[in-house]
C-alpha positions as CSV (number, residue, x, y, z in Angstrom):
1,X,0.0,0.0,0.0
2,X,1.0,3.7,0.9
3,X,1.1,5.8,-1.7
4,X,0.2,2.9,-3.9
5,X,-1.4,-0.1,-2.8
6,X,1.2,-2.5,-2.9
7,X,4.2,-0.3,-3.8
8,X,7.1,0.1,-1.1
9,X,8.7,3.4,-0.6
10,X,12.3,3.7,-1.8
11,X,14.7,4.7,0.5
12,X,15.1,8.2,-0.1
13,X,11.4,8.7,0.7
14,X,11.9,7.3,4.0
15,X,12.2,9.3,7.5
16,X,16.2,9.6,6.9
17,X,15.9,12.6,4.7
18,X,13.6,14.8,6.5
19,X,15.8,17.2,8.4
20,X,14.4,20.4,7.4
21,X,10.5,21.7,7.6
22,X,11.4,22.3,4.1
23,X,12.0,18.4,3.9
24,X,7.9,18.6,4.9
25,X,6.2,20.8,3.0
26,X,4.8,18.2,0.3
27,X,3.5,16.4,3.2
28,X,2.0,19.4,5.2
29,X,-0.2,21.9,5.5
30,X,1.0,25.3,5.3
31,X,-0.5,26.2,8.3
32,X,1.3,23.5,10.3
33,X,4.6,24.3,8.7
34,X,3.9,27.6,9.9
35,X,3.3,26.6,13.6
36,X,6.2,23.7,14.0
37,X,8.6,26.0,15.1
38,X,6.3,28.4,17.4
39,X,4.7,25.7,19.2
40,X,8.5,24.2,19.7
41,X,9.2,27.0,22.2
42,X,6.0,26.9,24.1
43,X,6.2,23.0,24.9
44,X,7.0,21.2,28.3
45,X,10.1,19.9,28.9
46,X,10.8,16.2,27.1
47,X,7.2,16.8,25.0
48,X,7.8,14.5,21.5
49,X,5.3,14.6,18.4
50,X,3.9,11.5,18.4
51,X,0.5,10.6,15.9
52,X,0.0,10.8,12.5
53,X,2.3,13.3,12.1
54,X,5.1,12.0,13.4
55,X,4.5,8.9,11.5
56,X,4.4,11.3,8.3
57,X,7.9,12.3,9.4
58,X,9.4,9.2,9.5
59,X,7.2,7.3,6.1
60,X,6.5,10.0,4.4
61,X,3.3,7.7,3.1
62,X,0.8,10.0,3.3
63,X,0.1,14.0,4.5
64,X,-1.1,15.0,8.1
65,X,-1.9,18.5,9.8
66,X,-2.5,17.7,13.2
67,X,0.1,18.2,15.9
68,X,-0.2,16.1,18.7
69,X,2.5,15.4,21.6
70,X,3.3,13.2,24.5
71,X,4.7,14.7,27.5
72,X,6.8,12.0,30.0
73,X,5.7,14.1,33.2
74,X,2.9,16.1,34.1
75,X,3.0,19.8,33.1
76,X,1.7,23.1,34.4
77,X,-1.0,23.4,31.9
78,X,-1.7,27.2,33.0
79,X,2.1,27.8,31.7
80,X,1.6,26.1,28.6
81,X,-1.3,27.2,27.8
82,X,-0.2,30.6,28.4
83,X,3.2,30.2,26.4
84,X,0.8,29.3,23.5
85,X,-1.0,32.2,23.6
86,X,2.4,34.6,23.7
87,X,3.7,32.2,20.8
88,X,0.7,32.4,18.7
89,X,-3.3,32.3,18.3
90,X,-4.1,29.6,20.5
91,X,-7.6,28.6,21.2
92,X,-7.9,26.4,24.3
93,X,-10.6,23.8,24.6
94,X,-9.2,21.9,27.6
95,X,-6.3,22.4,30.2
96,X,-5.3,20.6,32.9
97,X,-1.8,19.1,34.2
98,X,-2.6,16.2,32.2
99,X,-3.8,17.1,28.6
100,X,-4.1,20.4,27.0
101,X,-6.4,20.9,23.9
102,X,-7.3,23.3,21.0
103,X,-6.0,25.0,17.8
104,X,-2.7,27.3,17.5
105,X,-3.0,29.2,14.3
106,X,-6.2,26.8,13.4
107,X,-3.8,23.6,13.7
108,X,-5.4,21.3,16.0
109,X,-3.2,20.4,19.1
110,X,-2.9,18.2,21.5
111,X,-0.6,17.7,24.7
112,X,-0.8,14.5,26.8
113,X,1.3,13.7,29.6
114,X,2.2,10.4,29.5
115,X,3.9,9.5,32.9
116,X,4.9,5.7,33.5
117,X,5.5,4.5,30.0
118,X,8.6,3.3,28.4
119,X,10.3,5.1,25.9
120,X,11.2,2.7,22.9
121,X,14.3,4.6,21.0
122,X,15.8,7.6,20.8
123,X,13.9,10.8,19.2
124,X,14.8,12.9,16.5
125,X,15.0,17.1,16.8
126,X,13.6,18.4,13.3
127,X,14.0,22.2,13.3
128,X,13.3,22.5,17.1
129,X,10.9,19.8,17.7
130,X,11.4,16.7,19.1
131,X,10.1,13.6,16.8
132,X,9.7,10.2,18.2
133,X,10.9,7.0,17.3
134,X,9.4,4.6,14.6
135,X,9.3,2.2,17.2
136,X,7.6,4.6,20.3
137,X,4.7,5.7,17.0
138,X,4.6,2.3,16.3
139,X,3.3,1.2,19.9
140,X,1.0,4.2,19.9
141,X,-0.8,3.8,17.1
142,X,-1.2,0.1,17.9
143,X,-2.9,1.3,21.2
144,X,-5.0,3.5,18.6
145,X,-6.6,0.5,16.9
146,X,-7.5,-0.7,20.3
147,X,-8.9,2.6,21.5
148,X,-10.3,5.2,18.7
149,X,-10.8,3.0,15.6
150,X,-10.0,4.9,12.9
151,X,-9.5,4.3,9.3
152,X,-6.0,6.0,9.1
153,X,-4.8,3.9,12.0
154,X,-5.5,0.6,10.0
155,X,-3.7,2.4,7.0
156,X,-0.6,3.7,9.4
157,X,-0.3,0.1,10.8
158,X,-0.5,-1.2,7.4
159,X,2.1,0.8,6.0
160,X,4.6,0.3,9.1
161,X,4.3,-3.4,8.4
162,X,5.2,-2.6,4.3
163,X,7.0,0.1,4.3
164,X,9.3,0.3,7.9
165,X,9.5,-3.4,8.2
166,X,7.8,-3.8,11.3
167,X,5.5,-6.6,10.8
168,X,2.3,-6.6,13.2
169,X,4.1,-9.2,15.5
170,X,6.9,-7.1,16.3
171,X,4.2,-4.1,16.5
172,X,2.5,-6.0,19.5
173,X,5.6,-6.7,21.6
174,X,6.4,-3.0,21.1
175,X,3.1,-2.2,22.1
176,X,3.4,-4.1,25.0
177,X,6.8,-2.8,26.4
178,X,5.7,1.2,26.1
179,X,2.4,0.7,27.4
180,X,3.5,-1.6,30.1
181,X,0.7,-4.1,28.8
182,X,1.3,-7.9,29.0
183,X,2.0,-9.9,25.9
184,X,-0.2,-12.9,26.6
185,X,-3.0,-14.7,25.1
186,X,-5.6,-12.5,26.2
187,X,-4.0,-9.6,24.6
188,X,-2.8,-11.0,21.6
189,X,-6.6,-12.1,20.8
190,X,-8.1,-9.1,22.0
191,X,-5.8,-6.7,19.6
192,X,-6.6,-9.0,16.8
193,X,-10.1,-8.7,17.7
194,X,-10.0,-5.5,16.7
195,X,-8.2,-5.6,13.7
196,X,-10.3,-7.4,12.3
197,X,-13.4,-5.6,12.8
198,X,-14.4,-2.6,10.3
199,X,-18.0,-2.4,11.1
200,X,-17.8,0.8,13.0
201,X,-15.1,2.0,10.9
202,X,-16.2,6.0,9.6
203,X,-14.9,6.2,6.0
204,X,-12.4,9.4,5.9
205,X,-12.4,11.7,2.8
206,X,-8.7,12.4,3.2
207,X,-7.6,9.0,3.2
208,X,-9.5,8.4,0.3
209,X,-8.2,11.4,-1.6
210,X,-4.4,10.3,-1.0
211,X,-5.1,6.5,-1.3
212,X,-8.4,6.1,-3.7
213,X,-12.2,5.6,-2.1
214,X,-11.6,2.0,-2.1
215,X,-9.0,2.2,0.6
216,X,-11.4,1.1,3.0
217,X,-12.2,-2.3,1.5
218,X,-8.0,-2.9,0.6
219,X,-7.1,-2.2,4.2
220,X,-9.9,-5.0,5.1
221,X,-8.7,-7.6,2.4
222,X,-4.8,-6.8,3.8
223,X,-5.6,-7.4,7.4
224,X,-8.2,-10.3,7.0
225,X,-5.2,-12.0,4.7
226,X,-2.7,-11.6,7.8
227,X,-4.5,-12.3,11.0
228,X,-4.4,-15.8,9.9
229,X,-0.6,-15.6,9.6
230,X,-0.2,-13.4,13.1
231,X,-2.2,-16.4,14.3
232,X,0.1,-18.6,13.1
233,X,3.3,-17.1,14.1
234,X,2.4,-16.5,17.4
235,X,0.7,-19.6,18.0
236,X,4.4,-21.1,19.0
237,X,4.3,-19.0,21.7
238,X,1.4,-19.4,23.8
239,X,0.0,-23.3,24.6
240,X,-3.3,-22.3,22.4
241,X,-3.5,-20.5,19.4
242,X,-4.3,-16.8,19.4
243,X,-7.8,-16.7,17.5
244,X,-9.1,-13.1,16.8
């Protein structure tokens, strides 16, 4: 898949070469260009981009606009919030210690302290900004599937496995070691679970304008192809296979 079903990205499209926000620009908005290096200054201390973006960053398999960050201690949201405000036009819709929400120059951001979990590999500074590892985005957007459900998580997961080399095995362990989850039976079907089910999947007009409206029903065939083979492979761990 990503880009084109199917097709793997060279090298040179990889996450190596972005350096620059000029290294970016085909892959995001203008307005989020514009904001990287403001929000930069206004973050707390050890607060990565993580999401979507992130993932952008590193694949370069698809564009993104918003800008959302974990944080590995809590934060004075007041501060933050208020940094914002001197760095830009920030519009708040929820601050707290723990999570702050809204737009900064109409780019939606978030910022979640994430105490307690395990960073995976080192990040990556990209014109001020702290980008984390393939293997840290990896685990969160596994935890994604489980949690939000949305069509571009299947794709990001998806193009991880066939583009980074990260096959959905390796995903769950990694998923497992940030999150401080256990890698047992139980989780290995319920995560499957999951991946296999589209039925409350929302279709999403952006994935469908950089991957083609049938994305939806590729992504199924993909995944419904593999779970037997995650089955499989994992199978030789556990005394019973792993059925979704």
């Amino acid at each position: 898949m990503c880009r084109a079903i199917g097709e793997v990205l060279p090298p040179t499209q990889r996450g190596g070469a972005v350096t620059t926000l000029e290294d970016l620009r085909d892959l995001l908005p203008e307005g989020t260009v514009e904001a990287w290096p403001k929000v930069a200054e206004a973050l707390p201390a050890g607060a990565v981009l993580m999401g979507g973006t992130a993932l952008a960053v590193c694949l370069r398999h698809r564009r993104s606009e918003d800008l959302d960050f974990f944080a590995p201690d809590l934060f004075d949201g007041t501060a933050i919030a208020t940094a914002l405000s001197e760095a830009g036009e920030f519009a708040p819709t929820s601050v707290s210690d723990r999570m702050i929400r809204g737009t900064f120059d109409a780019v939606k951001l978030n910022v979640v302290a994430s105490p307690g979990e395990f960073t995976l590999g080192p990040s990556r500074v990209v014109e001020g900004l702290k980008v984390g590892s393939l293997e840290d985005i990896t685990a969160a957007k596994f935890k994604a599937i489980t949690d939000r459900r949305e069509l571009r998580d299947f794709i990001d997961v998806l193009c991880v496995e066939r583009d980074a080399g990260i096959a959905v095995e390796q995903g769950l362990i990694l998923y497992c070691r940030r999150h401080g989850v256990s890698f047992d039976l139980e989780t290995v079907r319920t995560f499957l679970r999951h991946l296999a089910d589209f039925r409350y999947l929302d279709d999403d007009p952006a994935m469908h304008a950089t991957f083609g409206v049938d994305v939806r029903h590729i992504v199924m065939t993909y995944f419904q192809r593999r779970i037997p083979q995650i089955t499989a492979s994992l199978s030789r761990l556990f005394t019973e296979p792993p059925q979704p």
